[in-house]
N, C-alpha and C positions, 0 to 999 in steps of 0.2 A: 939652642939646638947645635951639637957637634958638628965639624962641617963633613963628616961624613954622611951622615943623616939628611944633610940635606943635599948634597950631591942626590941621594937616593931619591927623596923626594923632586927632584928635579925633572929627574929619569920618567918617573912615576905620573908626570904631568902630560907627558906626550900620548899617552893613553887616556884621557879622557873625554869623554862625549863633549856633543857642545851645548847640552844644557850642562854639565858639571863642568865645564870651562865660564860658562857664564855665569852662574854662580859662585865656582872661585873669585872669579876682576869684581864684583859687588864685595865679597868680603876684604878684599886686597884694599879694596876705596872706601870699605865704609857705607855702602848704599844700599846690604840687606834689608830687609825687614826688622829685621830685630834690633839694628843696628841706628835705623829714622830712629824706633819706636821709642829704642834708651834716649837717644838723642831728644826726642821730642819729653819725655817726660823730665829727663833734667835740665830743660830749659827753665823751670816754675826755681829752682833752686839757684842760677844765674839770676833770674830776674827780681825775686821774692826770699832773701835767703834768710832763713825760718825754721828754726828748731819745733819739730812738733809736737816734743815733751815740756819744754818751757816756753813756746813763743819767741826766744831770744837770738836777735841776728848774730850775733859772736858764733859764726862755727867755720873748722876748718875741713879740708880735705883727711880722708883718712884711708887712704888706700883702697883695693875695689872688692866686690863680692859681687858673685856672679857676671860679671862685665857691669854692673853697674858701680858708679863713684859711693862710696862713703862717706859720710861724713859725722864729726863729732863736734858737741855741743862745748865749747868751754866752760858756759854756765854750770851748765847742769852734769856734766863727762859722760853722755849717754850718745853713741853712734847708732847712727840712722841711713834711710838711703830716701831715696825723692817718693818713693811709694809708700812708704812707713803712714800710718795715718789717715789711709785714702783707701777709698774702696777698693783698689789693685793691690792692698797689703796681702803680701805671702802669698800670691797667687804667681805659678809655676808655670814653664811653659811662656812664650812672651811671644814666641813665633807665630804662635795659634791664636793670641789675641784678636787681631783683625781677623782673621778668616771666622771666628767664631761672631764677632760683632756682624760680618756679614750673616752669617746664616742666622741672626735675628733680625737685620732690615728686612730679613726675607720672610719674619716670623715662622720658622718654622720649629715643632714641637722639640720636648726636650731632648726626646732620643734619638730625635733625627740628627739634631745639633750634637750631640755625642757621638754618631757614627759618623758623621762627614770629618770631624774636625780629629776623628779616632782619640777619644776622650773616654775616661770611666765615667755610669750617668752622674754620682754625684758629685764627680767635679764639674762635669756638665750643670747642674742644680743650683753649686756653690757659686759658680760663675756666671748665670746668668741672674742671680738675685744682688752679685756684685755689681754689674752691668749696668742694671735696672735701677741700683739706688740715687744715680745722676736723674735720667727722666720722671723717677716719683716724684721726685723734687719738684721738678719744674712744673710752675702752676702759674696762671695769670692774677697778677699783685693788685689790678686795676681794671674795672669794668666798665666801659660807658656807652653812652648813648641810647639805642633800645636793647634793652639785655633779657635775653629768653633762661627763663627758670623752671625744674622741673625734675623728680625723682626716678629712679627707674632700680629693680630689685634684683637681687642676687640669692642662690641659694647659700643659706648659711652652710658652710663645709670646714668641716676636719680634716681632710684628706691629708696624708701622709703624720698625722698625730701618731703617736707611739699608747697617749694616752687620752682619752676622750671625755668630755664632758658630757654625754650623752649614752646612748644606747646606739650602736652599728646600724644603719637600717643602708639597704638595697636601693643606688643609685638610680635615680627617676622616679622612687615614691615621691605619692601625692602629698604636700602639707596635711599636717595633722590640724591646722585651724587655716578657719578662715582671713582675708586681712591680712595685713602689716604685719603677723605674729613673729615675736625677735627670736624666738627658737628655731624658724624656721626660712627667715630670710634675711637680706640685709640690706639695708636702703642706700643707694649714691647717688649725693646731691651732684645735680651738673647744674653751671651756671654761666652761660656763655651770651657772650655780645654780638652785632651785627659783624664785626672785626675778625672771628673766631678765636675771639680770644677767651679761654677757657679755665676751671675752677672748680675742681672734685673734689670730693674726699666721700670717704665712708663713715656714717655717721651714725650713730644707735638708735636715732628717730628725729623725724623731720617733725621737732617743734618748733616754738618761734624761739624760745634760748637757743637751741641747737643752730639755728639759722644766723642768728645773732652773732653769738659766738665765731662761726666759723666766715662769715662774712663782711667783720666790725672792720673799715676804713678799706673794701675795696671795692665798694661799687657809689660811683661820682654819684653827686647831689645832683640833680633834674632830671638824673635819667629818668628812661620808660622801664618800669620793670613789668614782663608780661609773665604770665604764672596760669596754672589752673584755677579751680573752684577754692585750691586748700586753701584754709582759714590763715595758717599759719604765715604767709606770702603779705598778707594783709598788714599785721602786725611789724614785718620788714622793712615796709613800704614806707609806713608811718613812720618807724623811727628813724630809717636811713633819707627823709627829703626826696622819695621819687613818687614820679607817677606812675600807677598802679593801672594798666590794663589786664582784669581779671576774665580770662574766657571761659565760658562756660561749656566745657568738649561736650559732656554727657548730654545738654542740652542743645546741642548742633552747632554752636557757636562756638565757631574755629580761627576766624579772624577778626579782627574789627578795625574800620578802617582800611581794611586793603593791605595795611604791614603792620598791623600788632598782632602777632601770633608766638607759637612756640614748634611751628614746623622745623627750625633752626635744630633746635634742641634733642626733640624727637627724632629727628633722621640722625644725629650722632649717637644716637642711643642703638639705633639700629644697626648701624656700622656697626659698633662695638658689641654688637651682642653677636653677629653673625662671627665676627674675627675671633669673641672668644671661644667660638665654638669648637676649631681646630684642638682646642686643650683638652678636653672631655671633662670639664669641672677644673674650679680653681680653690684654694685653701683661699677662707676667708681672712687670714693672717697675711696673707701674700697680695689681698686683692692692690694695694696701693699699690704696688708695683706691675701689675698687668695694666692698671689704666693709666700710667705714667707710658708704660710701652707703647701703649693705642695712642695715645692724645702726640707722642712723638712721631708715629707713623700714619697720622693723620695729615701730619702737615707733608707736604709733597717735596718740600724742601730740602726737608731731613734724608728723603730717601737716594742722595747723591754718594757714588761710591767717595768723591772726595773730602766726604766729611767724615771717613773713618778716625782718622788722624788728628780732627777738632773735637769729635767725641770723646778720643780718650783723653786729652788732654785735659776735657774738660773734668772726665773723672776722677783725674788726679788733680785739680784743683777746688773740688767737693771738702 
């Protein structure tokens, strides 16, 4: 800057409010928001320093883009930045980050999270499926002790398809079959312990492969596994080393023993179905990612404004 320019700008400082005073001394220091935020995501590149085109620690600085550092790979001469790689790749806007993560501790719908954060919806769309790809993730690796098992159904949907695999029909039609039918609905397994330590997914039918499969080396030998009447639970049991308390709901038999039940289980199901409610339908494409959101905002933990800032980081370490 000329120093006449900034004489001007000097002049020009005495006129300011004392929120735009207050704002100036954070960007002077360094302690905007945007400024943690760079700060906090190029911490993984200090600490971790990682080419995310070849893996290879050899890389130097290489000058900045956008206020973030650069850097390029010796190995491989490809320049990157700490976000390259990570679900915050190419996503704009850095100020709005936290305030939009707020407005999903808050779960609130997508348009709302677009008008508050003054967003287009579908970067509103883009970014909260970025957001959510950390919480899908996280699922519990280990089950023990008495562990409640049990499925609960989703409407199969298209919503937002361009192109369908079906025929359009008018939201809150009744199933065209009775049953489990897979055109019509879609089963998620939950699998949670007395701990609340938790294990979904969306599964194409709850047999005993399927259970297999999605459950091989994480639920401890001697636990208690308690389940409904289905057969398939059986089969589980058998080859995973637990004991099998089977309740019989249909036949009134809800507990046994006093603490082998699946009340645990059922009442998160509950929750989650009243919380999905606020969406009006979800794409069954999308569903792993709303029950990553839930199972994160179940815990009461999560919902501390000071873990904006471990969240993202943790994003950018996904």
């Amino acid at each position: 800057m000329i120093p006449a320019q900034f004489t001007k700008l000097i002049a020009e400082l005495e006129h300011l409010t004392d929120s735009q005073t207050r704002y100036v001394e954070k960007l002077l220091k360094g302690t905007d928001s945007v400024s943690q935020l760079i700060t906090e995501l190029e911490e993984r590149m200090v600490e971790n320093p990682e080419c995310p085109h070849c893996h290879s620690s050899l890389i130097n600085r290489h000058g900045k883009v956008n206020k973030m550092q650069r850097y390029r790979c010796k190995n491989c001469g490809k320049t990157f930045v700490a976000t390259t790689a990570t679900p915050l790749a190419r996503l704009r806007y850095k100020e709005l980050w936290l305030e939009y993560i707020r407005c999903m501790l808050d779960s609130k719908p997508l348009r709302k999270c677009a008008e508050e954060c003054g967003l287009h919806l579908e970067t509103s769309f883009r970014w909260r499926h970025r957001f959510l790809a950390l919480p899908s993730a996280l699922k519990a690796s280990k089950l023990e002790g008495i562990i409640e098992a049990d499925e609960t159904l989703f409407p199969y949907s298209e919503k937002g398809s361009k192109r369908m695999t079906r025929q359009p029909r008018k939201r809150g039609m009744k199933a065209k079959k009775r049953g489990r039918s897979k055109d019509d609905w879609v089963p998620v397994l939950t699998v949670r312990d007395r701990a609340k330590n938790t294990y979904e997914a969306v599964v194409p039918s709850v047999t005993s492969a399927t259970l297999h499969q999605e459950l091989a080396g994480k639920l401890e030998k001697d636990s208690v596994l308690c389940s409904d009447g289905y057969k398939p639970y059986i089969a589980l049991s058998e080859k995973n080393d637990l004991i099998h308390k089977r309740l019989d709901v249909a036949g009134g038999v809800k507990v046994i023993d006093k603490v082998f039940h699946i009340q645990n289980v059922n009442a998160y199901h509950s929750r989650l179905k009243a919380w999905m409610k606020r969406f009006h339908g979800v794409a069954t494409k999308y569903l792993e990612h709303y029950l990553g959101w839930f199972r994160f905002m179940d815990n009461p933990e999560n919902l501390n404004e000071n873990r904006l800032f471990s969240i993202q980081q943790q994003l950018i370490r996904t």
